[in-house]
C-alpha positions in Angstrom: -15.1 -32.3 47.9 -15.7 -31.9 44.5 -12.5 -32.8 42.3 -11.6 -30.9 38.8 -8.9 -32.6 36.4 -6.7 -31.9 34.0 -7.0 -33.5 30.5 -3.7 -33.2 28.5 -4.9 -34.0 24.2 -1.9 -34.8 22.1 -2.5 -35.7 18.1 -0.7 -34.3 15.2 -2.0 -30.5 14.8 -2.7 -29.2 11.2 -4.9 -32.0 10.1 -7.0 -32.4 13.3 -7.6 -29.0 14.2 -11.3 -29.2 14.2 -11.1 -32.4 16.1 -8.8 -31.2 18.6 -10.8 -27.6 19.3 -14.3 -29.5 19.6 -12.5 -32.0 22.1 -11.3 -29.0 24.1 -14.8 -27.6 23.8 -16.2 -30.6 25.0 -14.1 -31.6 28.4 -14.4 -27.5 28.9 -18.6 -28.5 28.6 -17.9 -30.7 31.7 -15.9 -28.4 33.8 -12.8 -29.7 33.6 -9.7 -28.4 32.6 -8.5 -29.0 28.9 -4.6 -28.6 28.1 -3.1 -28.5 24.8 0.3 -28.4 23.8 0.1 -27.1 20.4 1.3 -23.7 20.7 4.9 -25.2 21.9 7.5 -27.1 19.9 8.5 -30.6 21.2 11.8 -30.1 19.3 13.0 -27.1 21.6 14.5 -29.0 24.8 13.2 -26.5 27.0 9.7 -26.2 25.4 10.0 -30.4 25.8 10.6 -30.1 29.7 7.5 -27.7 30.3 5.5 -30.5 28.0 6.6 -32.9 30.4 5.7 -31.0 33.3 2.5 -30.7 32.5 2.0 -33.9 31.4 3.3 -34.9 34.7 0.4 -32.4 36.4 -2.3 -34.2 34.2 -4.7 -36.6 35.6 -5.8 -38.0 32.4 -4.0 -38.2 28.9 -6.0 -38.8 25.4 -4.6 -39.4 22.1 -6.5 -38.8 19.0 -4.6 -40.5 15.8 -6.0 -39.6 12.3 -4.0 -40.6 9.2 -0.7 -38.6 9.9 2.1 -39.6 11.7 3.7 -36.2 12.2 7.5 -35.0 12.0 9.9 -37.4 13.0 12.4 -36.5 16.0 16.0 -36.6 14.4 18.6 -37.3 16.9 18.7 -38.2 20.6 16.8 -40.7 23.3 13.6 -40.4 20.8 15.2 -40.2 17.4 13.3 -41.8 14.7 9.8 -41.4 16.2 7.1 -38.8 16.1 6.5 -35.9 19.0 3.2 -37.2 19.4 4.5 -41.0 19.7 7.2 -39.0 22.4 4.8 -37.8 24.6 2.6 -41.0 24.7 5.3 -43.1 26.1 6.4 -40.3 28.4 2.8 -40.7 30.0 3.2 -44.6 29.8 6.4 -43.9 32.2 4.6 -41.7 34.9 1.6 -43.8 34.5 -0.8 -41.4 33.5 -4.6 -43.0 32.2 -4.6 -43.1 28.5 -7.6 -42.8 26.4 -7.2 -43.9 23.2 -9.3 -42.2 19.7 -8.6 -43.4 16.2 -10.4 -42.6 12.9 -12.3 -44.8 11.5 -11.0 -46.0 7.8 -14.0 -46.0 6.5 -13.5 -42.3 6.7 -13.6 -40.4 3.6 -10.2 -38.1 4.3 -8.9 -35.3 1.5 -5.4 -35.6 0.2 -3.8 -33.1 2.8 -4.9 -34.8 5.4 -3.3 -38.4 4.5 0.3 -39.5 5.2 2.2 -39.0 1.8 5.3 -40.6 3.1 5.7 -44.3 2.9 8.0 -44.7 5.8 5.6 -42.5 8.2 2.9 -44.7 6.9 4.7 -47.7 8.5 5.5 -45.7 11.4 2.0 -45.0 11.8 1.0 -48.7 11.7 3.4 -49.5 14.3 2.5 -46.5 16.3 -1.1 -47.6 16.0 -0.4 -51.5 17.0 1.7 -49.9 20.1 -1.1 -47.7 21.3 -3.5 -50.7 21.0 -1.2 -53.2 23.2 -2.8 -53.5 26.6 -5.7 -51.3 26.3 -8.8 -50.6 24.1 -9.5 -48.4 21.5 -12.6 -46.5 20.3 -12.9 -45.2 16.5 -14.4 -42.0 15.5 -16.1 -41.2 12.5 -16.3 -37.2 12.9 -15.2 -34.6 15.5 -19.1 -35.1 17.0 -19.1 -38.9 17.3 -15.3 -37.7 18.7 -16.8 -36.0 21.0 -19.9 -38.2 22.0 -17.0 -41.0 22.8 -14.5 -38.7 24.6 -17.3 -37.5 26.9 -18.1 -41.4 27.9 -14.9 -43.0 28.0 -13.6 -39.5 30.4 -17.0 -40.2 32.7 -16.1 -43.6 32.8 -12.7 -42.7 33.9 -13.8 -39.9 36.8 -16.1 -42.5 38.4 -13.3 -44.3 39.4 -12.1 -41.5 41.3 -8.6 -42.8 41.7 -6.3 -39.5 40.1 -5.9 -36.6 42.5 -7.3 -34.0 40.6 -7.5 -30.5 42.1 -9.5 -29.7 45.1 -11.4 -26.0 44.9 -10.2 -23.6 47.6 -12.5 -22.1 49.7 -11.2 -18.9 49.9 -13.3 -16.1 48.8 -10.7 -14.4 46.9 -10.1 -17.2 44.6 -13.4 -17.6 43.5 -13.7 -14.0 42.6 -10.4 -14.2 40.8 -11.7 -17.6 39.3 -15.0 -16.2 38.1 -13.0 -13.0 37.0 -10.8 -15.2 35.2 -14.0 -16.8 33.0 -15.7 -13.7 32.9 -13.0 -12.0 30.9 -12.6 -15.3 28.6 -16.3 -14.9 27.5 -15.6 -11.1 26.7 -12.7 -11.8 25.1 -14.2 -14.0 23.0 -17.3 -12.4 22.7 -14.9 -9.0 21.3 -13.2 -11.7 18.8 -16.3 -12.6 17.2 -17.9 -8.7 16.9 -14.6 -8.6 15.3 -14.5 -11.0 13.2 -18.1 -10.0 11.9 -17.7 -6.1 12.1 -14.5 -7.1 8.9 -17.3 -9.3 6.7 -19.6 -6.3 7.0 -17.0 -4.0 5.8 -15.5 -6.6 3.4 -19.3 -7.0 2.1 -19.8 -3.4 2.0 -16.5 -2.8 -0.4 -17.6 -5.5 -2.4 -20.8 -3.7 -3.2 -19.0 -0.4 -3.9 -17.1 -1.9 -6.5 -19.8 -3.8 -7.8 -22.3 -1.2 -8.0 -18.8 1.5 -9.4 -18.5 -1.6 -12.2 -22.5 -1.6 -13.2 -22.6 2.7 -13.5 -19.4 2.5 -15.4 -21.0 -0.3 -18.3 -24.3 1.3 -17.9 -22.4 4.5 -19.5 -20.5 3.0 -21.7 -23.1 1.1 -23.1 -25.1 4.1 -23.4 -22.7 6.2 -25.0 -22.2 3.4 -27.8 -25.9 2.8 -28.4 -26.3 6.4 -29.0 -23.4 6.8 -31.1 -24.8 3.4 -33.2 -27.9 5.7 -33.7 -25.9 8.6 -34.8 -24.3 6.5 -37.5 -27.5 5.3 -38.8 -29.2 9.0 -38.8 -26.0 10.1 -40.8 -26.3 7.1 -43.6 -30.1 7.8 -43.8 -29.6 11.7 -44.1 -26.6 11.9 -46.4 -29.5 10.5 -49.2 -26.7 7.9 -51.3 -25.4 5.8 -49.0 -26.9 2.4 -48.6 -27.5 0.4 -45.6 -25.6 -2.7 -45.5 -28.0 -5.6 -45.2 -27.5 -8.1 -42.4 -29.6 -9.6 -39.9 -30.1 -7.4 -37.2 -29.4 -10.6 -34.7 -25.6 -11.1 -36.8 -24.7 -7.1 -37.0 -22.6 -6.1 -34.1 -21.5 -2.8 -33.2 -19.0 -4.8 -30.4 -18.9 -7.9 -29.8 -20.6 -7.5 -26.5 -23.6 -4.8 -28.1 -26.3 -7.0 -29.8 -29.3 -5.1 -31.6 -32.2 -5.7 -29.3 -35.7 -5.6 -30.6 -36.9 -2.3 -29.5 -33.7 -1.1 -30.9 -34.7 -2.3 -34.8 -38.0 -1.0 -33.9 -36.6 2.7 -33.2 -34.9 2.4 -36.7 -38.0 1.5 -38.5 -39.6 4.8 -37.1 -36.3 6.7 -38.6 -37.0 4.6 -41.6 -40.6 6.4 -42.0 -39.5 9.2 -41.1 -37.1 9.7 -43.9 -39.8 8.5 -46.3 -42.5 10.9 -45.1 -42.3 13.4 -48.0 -38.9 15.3 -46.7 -40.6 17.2 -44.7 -37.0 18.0 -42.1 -39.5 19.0 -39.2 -40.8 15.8 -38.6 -37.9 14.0 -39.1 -36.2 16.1 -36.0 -38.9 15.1 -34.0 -38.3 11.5 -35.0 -34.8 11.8 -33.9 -35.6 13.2 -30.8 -38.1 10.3 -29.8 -35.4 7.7 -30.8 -32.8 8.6 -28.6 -34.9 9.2 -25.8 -36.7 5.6 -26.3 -33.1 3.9 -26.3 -31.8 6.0 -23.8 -34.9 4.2 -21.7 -34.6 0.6 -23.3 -30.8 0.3 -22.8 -30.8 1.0 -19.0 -33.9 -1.3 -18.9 -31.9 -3.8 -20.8 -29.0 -3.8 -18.6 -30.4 -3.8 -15.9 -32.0 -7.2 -16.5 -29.3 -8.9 -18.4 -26.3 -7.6 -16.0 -23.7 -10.2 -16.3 -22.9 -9.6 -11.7 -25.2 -11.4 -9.6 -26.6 -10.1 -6.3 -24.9 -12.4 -3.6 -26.5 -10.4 -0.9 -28.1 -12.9 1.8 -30.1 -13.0 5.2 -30.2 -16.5 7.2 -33.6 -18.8 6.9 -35.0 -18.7 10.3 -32.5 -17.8 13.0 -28.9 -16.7 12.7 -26.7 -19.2 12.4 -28.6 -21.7 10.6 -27.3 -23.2 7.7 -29.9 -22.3 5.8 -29.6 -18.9 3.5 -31.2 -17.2 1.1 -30.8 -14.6 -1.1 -32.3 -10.9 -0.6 -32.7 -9.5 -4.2 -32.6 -12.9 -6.3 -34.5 -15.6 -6.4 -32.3 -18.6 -5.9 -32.3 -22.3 -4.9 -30.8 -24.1 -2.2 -28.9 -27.5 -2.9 -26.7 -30.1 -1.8 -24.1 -31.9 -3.6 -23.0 -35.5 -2.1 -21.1 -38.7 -3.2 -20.8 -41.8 -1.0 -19.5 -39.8 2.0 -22.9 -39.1 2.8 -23.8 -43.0 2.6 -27.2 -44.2 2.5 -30.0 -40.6 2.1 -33.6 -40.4 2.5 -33.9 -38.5 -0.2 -38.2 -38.1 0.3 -36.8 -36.2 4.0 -34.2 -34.4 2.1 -36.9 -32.8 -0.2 -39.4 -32.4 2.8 -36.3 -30.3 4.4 -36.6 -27.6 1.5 -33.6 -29.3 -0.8 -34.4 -27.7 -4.3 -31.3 -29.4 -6.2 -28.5 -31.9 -5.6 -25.4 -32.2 -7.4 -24.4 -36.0 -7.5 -21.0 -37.5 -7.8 -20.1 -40.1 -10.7 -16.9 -41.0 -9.7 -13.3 -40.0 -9.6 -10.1 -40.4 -10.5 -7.2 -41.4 -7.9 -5.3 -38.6 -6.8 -2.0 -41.0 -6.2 -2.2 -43.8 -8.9 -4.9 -42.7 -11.3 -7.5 -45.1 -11.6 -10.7 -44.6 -12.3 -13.6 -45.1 -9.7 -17.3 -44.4 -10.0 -19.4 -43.3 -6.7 -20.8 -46.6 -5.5 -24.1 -44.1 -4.3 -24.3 -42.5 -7.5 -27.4 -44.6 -9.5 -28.9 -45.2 -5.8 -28.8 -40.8 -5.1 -29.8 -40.1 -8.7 -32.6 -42.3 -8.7 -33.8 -41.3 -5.3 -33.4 -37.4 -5.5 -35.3 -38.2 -9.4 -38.5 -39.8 -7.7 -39.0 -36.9 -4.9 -38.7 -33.9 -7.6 -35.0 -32.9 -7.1 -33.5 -31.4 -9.6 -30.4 -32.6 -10.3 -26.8 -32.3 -11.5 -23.1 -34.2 -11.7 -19.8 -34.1 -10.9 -16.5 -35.9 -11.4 -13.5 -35.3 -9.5 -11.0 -35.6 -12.0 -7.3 -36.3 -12.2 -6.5 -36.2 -15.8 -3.3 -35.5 -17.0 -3.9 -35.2 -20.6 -6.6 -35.2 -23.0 -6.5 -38.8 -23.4 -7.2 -39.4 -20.0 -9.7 -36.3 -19.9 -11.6 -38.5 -23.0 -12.0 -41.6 -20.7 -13.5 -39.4 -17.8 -15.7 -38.1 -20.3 -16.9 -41.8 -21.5 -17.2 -43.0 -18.5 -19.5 -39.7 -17.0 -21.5 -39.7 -19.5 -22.3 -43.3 -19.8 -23.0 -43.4 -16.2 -25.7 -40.5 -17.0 -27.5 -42.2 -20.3 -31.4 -41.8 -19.5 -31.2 -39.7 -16.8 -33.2 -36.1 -17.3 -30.6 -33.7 -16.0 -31.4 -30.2 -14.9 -28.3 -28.7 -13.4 -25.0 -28.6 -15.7 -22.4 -31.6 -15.7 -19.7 -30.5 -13.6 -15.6 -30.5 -13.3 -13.7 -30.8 -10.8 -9.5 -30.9 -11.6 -7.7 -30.3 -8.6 -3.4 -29.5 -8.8 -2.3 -29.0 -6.0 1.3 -30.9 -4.2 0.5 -34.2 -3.4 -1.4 -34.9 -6.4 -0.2 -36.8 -9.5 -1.8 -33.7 -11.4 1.0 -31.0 -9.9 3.6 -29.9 -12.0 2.5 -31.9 -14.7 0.7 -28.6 -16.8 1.8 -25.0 -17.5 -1.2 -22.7 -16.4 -2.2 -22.3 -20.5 -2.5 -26.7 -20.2 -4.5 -26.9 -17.3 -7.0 -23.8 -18.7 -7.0 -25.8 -22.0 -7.5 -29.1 -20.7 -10.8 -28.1 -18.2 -11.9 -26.2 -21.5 -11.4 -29.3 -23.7 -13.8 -30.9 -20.8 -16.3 -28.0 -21.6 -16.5 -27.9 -25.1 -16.9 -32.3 -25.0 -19.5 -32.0 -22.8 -21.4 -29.3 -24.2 -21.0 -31.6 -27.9 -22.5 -34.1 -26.0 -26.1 -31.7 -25.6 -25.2 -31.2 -21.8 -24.4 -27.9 -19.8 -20.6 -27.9 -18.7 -19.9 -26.1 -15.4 -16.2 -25.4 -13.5 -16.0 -26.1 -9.7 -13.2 -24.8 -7.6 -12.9 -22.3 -4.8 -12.4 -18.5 -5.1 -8.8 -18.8 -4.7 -8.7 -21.1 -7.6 -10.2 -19.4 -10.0 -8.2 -16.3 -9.0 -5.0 -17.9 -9.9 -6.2 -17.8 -13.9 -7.0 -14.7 -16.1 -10.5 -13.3 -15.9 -11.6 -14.6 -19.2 -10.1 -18.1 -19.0 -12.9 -19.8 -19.1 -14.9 -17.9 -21.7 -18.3 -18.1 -21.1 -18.8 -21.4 -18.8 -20.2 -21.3 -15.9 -19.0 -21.8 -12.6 -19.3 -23.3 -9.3 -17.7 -21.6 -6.9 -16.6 -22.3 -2.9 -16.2 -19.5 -0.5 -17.5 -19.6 3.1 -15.7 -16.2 3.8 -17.1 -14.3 1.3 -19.6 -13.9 -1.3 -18.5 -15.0 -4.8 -19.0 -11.3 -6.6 -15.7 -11.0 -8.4 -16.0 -14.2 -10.2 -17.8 -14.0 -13.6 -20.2 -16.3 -14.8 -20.5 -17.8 -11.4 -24.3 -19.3 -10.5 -24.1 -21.7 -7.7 -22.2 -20.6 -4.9 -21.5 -23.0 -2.1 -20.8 -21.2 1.2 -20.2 -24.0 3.5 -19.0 -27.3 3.5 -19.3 -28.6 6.2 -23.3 -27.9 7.9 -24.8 -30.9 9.3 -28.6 -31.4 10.5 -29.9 -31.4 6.9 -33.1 -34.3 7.6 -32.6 -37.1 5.4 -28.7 -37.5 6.2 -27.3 -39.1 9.2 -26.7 -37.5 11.8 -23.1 -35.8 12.4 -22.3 -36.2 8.4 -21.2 -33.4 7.2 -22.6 -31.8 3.6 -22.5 -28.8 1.5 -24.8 -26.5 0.9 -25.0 -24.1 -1.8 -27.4 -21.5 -3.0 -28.1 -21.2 -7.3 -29.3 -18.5 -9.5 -28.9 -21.0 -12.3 -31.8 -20.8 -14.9 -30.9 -22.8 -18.0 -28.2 -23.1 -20.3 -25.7 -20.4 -21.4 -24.6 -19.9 -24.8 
């Protein structure tokens, strides 16, 4: 008879979530039975004694380590240990098969993800050293290769055929209740993710309200003012003594945000020869008439192809779910951006994949000590995305603290990119979050002023300055901030329509299968509407 077991997974939680659902996913893919204790606490006695049951009801036990140690049991048989560490000896003592995962430390890992605390860090060593005494160990790289390894060392494991497993009854009622059982998973699920994309529709189709409520309101507004500029010029050319005050047409401003477009000054030249023609009032009515009507034209012309809100609205490249977008209304690019994570790229398959850009790391600062590192890929990527016609841009994850440190970022970036043609802007990153050695440090007027300082150096320097954060970071500042930089801006749950100024939008970071990079390593993908420098 065919046997089905149970697999019990135990790792921290909140920074292996990914890694724990595509395990689940995977043991689920071989029709056995995944169980995870996440959704109890190990610190509640009684929640511990149903752990331990099930644990006991396992056949097989794997323990996935990444670079947290977890929270640390405070009184009792297991004080001064981790849960996790807890329920891996408890399945020493009833002898259950442990299959050992960690991370490889080659890994690159963000912040929130690493063990902050220098006593867990030991902890975790030991726990580590424990884990390996007496058995082997496999390192992952990714929650794929995670996968690939679980899948081999559990088949390994089954061949054996020594646990007891559960035996499928043959009664007829079962089944059906089994297959039941499965059936209303898959439409639970199924209901969860009509769900889930029934609220972007709507969330998409408020966005657009508001978006297309914002462009009628500056279309009138503009309108109103360009008439009432023409107006004032009729009255001064009418009233027979009053001069016109002599400026450049491209300095004179009505508003700061009204410039005097060309057909504009050619409308006034009309009214010009109008007012010279003899006197004769008759024609210079018609004039008048013509005028307004030709701005009225021109303006929404104008506005409509210099409106400051870009049209986010996508479809998928090829079929739904790719990674692959483009955008319906626009014409936009799609681009990667990579650093040393990515390792060693065939940049010629990359291009051949329908890459249009790549933004390139040059280094970073350290988010714990602050020293400076540049991307040991960077010359190698520039260089090969160069030679197969990418266009290109930097980055530079930055952790300064002050302009002082800000000016050595800067030195360093920009000797790193001395001779090198660069089409896409030169990019900042400065994250503050807890954790780093940047939180606390600025009020929110220092931390705009110092990015700004990074803008203003770089642009000194003849190159394009950009901002990169996601859309909750730039929602934590005023709307005008930033003046008029551009902006980079993250968001895989929504299109980036409420943040000004914003031309590359990546919408995912984590899409593999782009050719040219290993396979299983993850990568960004963003889509750009930028077309040259701002001023």
């Amino acid at each position: 008879m065919e046997k089905k077991y149970q697999i019990f997974i135990s790792s921290t939680y909140e920074d292996l979530k990914e890694e724990r659902k595509k395990v689940e996913d995977t043991i689920l893919s071989m029709y056995q039975f995944p169980i995870g204790m996440e959704m109890f606490s190990a610190a509640d006695e009684k929640q511990w004694e149903i752990i331990k049951e099930t644990i006991d009801s396992s056949d097989y036990y794997i323990l996935i380590i990444g670079h947290r140690y977890g929270s640390v049991i405070k009184e009792g048989e297991y004080a001064g240990i981790s849960y996790t560490q807890k329920e891996f000896r408890y399945a020493l003592e009833k002898k259950i098969p442990v299959l050992a995962f960690f991370i490889d430390n080659s890994v690159s890992i963000t912040p929130e993800k690493m063990e902050q605390d220098i006593n867990k860090k030991k902890k975790l060593e030991k726990f580590k050293d424990e884990v390996k005494t007496g058995r082997l160990v496999e390192w992952w790289e990714n929650k794929y290769d995670l996968a690939n390894k679980v899948t081999n060392a559990l088949n390994k494991q089954i061949s054996r055929k020594d646990r007891p497993g559960w035996i499928r009854t043959q009664s007829l009622e079962t089944d059906n209740l089994q297959r039941k059982i499965v059936e209303l998973n898959k439409t639970v699920e199924e209901l969860d993710e009509n769900k889930e994309e029934l609220q972007k529709k709507i969330l998409k189709l408020n966005k657009k309200r508001q978006q297309l409520i914002r462009i009628n309101r500056k279309v009138k507004v503009r309108i109103l003012l360009r008439i009432g500029s023409v107006v004032i010029l009729l009255v001064f050319f009418l009233s027979g003594g009053l001069p016109l005050i002599m400026h450049d047409k491209d300095n004179w401003q009505m508003d700061e945000n009204i410039e005097m477009y060309d057909d504009n000054a050619h409308a006034d030249e009309r009214v010009q020869a109008s007012k010279g023609n003899a006197g004769e009032n008759e024609n210079t009515e018609l004039q008048i008439n013509t005028t307004q009507k030709d701005v009225n034209t021109k303006e929404i012309q104008v506005l409509e192809e210099n409106r400051e809100i870009i049209d986010w609205e996508w479809e998928y490249e090829g079929i739904t779910d790719n990674w692959r977008r483009f955008l319906i209304n626009t014409p936009s690019e799609l681009g990667i951006d990579v650093s040393a994570y990515q390792k060693t790229i065939d940049w010629e398959k990359v291009r051949a994949d329908g890459i249009d850009f790549a933004v390139i790391r040059v280094g970073y600062r350290g988010y714990e000590y602050g020293n400076i590192s540049l991307d040991s890929k960077f010359k190698e990527n520039m260089d090969g995305a160069i030679a197969n016609d990418i266009k290109v841009g930097v980055y530079f994850y930055s952790q300064a603290t002050n302009q002082d440190e800000m000016d050595e970022e800067i030195n360093e970036l920009l000797k790193s990119i001395e001779g090198y043609n660069i089409d896409y802007p030169v990019v900042i990153e400065l994250v503050c979050e807890k954790g780093y050695r940047t939180y606390e440090v600025f009020t929110i007027e220092e931390y705009i002023d110092l990015i700004n300082y990074f803008c203003t150096k770089i642009k000194q320097s003849g190159y394009t300055p950009m901002i990169y954060g996601s859309m909750e970071w730039f929602q934590q500042f005023p709307a005008d901030a930033f003046g008029g930089y551009y902006k980079w801006v993250y968001s895989s749950d929504s299109t980036p329509d409420e943040i000004d100024n914003c031309v590359i939008w990546q919408y995912t970071n984590n899409a593999v299968g782009v050719d040219g990079i290993d396979d299983g390593i993850k990568v960004s993908i963003n889509l750009s509407v930028y077309d040259g420098e701002n001023d």
